[in-house]
Every structure is written in C-alpha cells, then in structure tokens.
C-alpha positions in Angstrom: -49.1 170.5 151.1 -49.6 168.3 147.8 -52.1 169.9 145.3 -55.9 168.2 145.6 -56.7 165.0 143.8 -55.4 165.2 139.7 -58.5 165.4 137.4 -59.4 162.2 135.7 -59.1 163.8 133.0 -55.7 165.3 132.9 -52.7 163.7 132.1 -51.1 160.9 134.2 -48.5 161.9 137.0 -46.3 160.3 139.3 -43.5 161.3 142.1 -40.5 160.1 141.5 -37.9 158.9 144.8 -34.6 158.3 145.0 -34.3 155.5 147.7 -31.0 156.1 150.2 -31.2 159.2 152.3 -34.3 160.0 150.6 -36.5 157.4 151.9 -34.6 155.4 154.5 -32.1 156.8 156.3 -29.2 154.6 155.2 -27.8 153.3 152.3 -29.7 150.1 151.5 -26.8 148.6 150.3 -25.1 148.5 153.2 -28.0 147.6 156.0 -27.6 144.0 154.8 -24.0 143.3 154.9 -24.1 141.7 158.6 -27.2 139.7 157.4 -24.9 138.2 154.3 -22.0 137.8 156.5 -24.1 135.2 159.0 -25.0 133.9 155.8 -21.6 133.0 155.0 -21.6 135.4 151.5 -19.5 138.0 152.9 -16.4 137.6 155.6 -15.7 139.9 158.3 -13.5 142.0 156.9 -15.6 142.9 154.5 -18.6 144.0 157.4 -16.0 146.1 159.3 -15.3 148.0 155.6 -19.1 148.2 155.2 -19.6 149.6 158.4 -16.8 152.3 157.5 -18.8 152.8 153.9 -21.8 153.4 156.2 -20.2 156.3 157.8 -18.5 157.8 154.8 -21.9 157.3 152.9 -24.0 159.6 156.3 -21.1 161.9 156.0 -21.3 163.0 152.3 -22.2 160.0 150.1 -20.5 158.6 146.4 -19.2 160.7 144.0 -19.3 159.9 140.3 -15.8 158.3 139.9 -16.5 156.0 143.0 -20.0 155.6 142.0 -18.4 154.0 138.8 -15.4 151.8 140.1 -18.5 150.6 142.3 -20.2 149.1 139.5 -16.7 147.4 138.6 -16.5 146.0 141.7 -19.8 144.7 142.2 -19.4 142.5 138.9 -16.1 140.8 140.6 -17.7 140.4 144.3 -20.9 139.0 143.3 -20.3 136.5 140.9 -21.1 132.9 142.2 -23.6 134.4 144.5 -26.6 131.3 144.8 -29.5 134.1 144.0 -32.0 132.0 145.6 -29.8 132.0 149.2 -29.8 135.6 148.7 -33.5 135.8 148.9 -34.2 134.2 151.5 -31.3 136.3 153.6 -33.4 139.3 152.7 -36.6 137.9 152.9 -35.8 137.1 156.4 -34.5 140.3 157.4 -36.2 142.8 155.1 -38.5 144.1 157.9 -35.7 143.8 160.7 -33.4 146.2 158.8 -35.4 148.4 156.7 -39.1 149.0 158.7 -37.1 151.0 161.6 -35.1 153.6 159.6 -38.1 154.8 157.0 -38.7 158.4 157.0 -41.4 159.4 158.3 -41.7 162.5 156.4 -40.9 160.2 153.2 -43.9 158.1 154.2 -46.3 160.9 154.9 -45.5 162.4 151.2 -45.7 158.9 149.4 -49.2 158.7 150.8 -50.1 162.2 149.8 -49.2 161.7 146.1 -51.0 158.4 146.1 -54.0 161.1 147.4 -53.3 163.0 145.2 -54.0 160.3 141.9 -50.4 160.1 141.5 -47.8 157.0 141.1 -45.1 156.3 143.2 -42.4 155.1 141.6 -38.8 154.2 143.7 -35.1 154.9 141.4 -32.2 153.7 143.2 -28.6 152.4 141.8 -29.3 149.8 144.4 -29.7 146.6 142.9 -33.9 145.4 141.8 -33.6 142.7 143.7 -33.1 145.1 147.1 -35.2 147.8 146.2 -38.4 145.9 145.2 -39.4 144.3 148.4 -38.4 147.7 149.5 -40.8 149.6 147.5 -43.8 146.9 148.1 -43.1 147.7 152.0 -43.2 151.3 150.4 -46.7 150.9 148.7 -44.9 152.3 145.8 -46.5 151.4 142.3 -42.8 150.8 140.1 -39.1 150.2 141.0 -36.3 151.6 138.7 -33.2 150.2 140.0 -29.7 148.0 139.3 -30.3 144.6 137.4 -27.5 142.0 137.5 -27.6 138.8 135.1 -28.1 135.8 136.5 -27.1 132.6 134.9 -28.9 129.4 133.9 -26.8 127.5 137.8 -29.1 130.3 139.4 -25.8 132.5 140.1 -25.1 135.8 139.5 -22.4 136.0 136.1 -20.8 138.8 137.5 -22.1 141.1 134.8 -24.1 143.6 135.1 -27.4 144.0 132.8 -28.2 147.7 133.4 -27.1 150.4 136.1 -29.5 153.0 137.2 -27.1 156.0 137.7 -27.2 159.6 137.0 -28.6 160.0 133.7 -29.3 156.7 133.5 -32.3 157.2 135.7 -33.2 160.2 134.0 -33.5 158.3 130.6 -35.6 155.8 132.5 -37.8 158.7 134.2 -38.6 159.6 130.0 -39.2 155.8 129.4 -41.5 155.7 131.8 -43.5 158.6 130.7 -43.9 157.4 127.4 -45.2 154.1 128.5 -47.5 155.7 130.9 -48.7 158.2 130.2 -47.0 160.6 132.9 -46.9 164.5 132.2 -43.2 165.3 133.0 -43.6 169.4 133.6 -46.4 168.4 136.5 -44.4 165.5 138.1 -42.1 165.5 141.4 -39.1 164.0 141.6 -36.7 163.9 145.6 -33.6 163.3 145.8 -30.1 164.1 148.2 -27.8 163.5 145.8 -26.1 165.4 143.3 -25.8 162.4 140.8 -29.3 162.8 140.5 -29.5 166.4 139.1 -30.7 164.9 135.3 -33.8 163.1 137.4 -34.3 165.8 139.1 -34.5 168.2 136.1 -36.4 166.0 133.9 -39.4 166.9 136.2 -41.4 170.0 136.7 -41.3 169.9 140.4 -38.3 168.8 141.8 -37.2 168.6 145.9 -33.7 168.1 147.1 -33.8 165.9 150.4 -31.4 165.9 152.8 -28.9 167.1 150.1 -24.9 166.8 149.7 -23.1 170.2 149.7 -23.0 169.3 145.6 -26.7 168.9 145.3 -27.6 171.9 148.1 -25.5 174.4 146.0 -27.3 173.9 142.9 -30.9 173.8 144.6 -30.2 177.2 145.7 -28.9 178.2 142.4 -32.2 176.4 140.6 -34.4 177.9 143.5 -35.4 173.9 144.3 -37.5 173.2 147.3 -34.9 172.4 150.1 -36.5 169.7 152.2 -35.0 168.0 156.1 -36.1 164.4 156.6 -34.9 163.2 160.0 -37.3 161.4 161.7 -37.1 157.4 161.1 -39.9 155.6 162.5 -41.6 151.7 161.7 -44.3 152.1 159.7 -46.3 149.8 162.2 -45.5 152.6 165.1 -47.1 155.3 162.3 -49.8 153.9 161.3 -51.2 150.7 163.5 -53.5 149.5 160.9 -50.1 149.3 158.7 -50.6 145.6 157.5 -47.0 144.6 156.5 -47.2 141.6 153.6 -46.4 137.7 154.4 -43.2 136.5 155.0 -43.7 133.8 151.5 -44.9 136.7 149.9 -41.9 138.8 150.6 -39.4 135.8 149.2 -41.3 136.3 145.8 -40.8 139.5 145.5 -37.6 139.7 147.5 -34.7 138.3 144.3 -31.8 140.1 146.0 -29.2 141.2 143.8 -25.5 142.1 143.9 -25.9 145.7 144.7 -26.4 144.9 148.2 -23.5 145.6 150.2 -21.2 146.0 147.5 -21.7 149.9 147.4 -19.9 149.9 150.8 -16.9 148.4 149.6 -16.5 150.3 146.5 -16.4 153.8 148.4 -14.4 151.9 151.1 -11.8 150.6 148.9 -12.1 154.0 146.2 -11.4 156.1 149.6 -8.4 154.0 150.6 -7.1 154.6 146.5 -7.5 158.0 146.6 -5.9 158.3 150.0 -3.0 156.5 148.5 -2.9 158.4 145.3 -2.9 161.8 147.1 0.6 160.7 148.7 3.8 162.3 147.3 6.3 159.2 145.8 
C-alpha cells in the first residue's frame, strides 16, 4: 500500500511508468498495425510479421541491439506517412485496442499515487504521438516518449527527432525533476524491462513489473520490489463512472507517430538476421 498523501510542504514527487508490459499488456506498437493496414499504410505482409513481433515481444521482449536497428528502421518505413491520416486511424481505434488490455493492477496504482499528491508521468520508446492519447486515457499528468520530425507536406521526414531508450529516459527522468520540482530519492519508477535499469535507478523506489529474465536477475540482486500484473480489464468495466474523453478530443491529442508498428518489424526482421548470422557458411 502507497504511503498517505505527501505533505504540502515537502518536495514534489511523481511515479514514473514504463508503458508496454507495464501498463498494457502488449506492446503498443504493435496493437495498431491491423488498424494501419485497413488504412492502406501498412500491407499484409507486414501485419503477419507484426503479429510474429507480438509473440516474440510476450515471450521475452527487445534487446538493446534490436531495440537500436529498430530505430533505423522506423526512419525508412515511416517516411511519407500523411500524419494527419495517422491520427485519425488512432483516434478511431484508440479505445478499441488499448481500453481492453490495461492492467488493472497498473490502474489501481496510477490512482493511488495521484492519492497520494504524486504525478504520473508515462516513458515509453513508443512514439508521442501513440503514447499521449494513451496516457490522457491513463489520467497521467506527462508523456516521455519517441518524437519523429515531421515536415512542412504534413509527412513524417523519416528522421527521428529524439528516442526515449535506456538511458535516454533516465536523462529525461533528471530533466524532469529539475523542471518540477520532483525529489528523485522519494520517487517510484515500474518497469519489465531490462533496458530500463538507468530509469529505474535514478529513483529511490523502484518496482520491476512483469520483468524479463535480464531485469528479474538484477531486481533480486538490487533487492527491487518484484511485482505480477496479469489482469487486463476496460477501464469502464472497473470503474463505471470512468468517463472516457470525446472522440474530437481524442484526434487532438491523438498525432500518431512512426513508432507505431514499426517496433514489430524491427525485432521481426533483427530475429530473421540473427537467425541467418548464427548459420555456418
């Protein structure tokens, strides 16, 4: 059980949440691919590798070196993308996909550190454009996430502005506590990867969730809190006074970016390399 309310006068604190297998029980980069694929972005192919990604992402997630050739691939896939098509694809869909595979034990502590006088704040290496309608469905105050440029024809370039990986999102954790305020030493921090070990550390109460075999070994080691979310529910189902935001509301916040489904290709593809470069010849 969260401590009781933080004393006005203390310092600010927040929570701090990785997003996939932390908060939803997939990879949110993946949950959209058949919605892009009716939209004509994707072809089929590319669903039936994301649906493979899906399965090797449940099974044991991205390591670094495919976490990286991801970002690569993103750039190529993605340029040309209309940004405003890609909105309303997600804006459409958002509650569809995402609503049914939220924790429920996710959702029960997000409300207890806003109980508790402390911010929620969502860091995924999904792109901004995914994870911020995700978070406002969330309640959460801030998003950390990818950010890809878009250019003045309203496409995506290709290039990618900033990726929130590893210690990437720990140096953004310390951003954010500068600018707000937050006391690091009595903030949490939840995550179930590995990757996310700097996050993690930065904080003086960190929880592995659901964690690889990477991230279970040193939670043991660091005497971490160990925690088992496996109970998805809609938030509507959990709480029936859950109010879920307008559909027009949801395409302003919704600016879907080129993270979305291209994780699923990258460890798709990197799996099918590293297959091949495991073979004698």
């Amino acid at each position: 059980m969260l401590s009781v309310v933080e004393n006005c006068f203390s310092p600010r604190t927040a929570a701090f949440f990785d997003l996939d297998k932390t908060v939803i029980a997939k990879s949110s980069t993946l949950t959209f691919s058949k919605s892009f694929y009716q939209g004509g972005l994707i072809n089929r192919r590319a669903v039936l590798r994301t649906a493979y990604a899906q399965f090797v992402f449940l099974a044991g997630g991205a390591d670094h070196d495919q976490m990286e050739r991801m970002r690569e691939y993103l750039s190529a896939l993605c340029k040309g993308w209309n940004v405003q098509q890609v909105k309303e694809i997600v804006a459409e869909t958002l509650h569809d996909l995402i609503d049914p595979i939220i924790y429920d034990e996710a959702a029960t502590l997000i409300e207890e550190h806003h109980t508790a006088g402390r911010d929620v704040v969502i860091v995924s290496t999904s792109g901004a454009e995914v994870v911020e309608p995700i978070g406002e469905l969330l309640g959460a105050d801030r998003v950390v996430a990818t950010r890809m440029v878009v250019g003045d024809d309203g496409c995506f370039t290709g290039e990618v502005e900033y990726y929130a990986y590893g210690p990437t999102k720990a140096e953004a954790v310390k951003a954010l506590a500068v600018s707000e305020g937050y006391d690091l030493s009595r903030c949490y921090a939840y995550s179930d990867s590995a990757t996310d070990v700097p996050m993690l550390e930065s904080v003086g109460h960190p929880h592995a969730v659901n964690p690889d075999r990477a991230l279970r070994r040193e939670a043991t080691l660091r005497e971490w809190p160990i925690l088992v979310f496996n109970r998805p529910v809609r938030l509507k189902q959990r709480l029936p006074a859950f109010s879920m935001p307008p559909r027009p509301a949801l395409v302003a916040a919704a600016a879907v970016g080129a993270a979305a489904v291209t994780a699923g290709l990258v460890w798709y593809a990197s799996r099918r390399r590293t297959a091949g470069a495991a073979l004698p010849g």
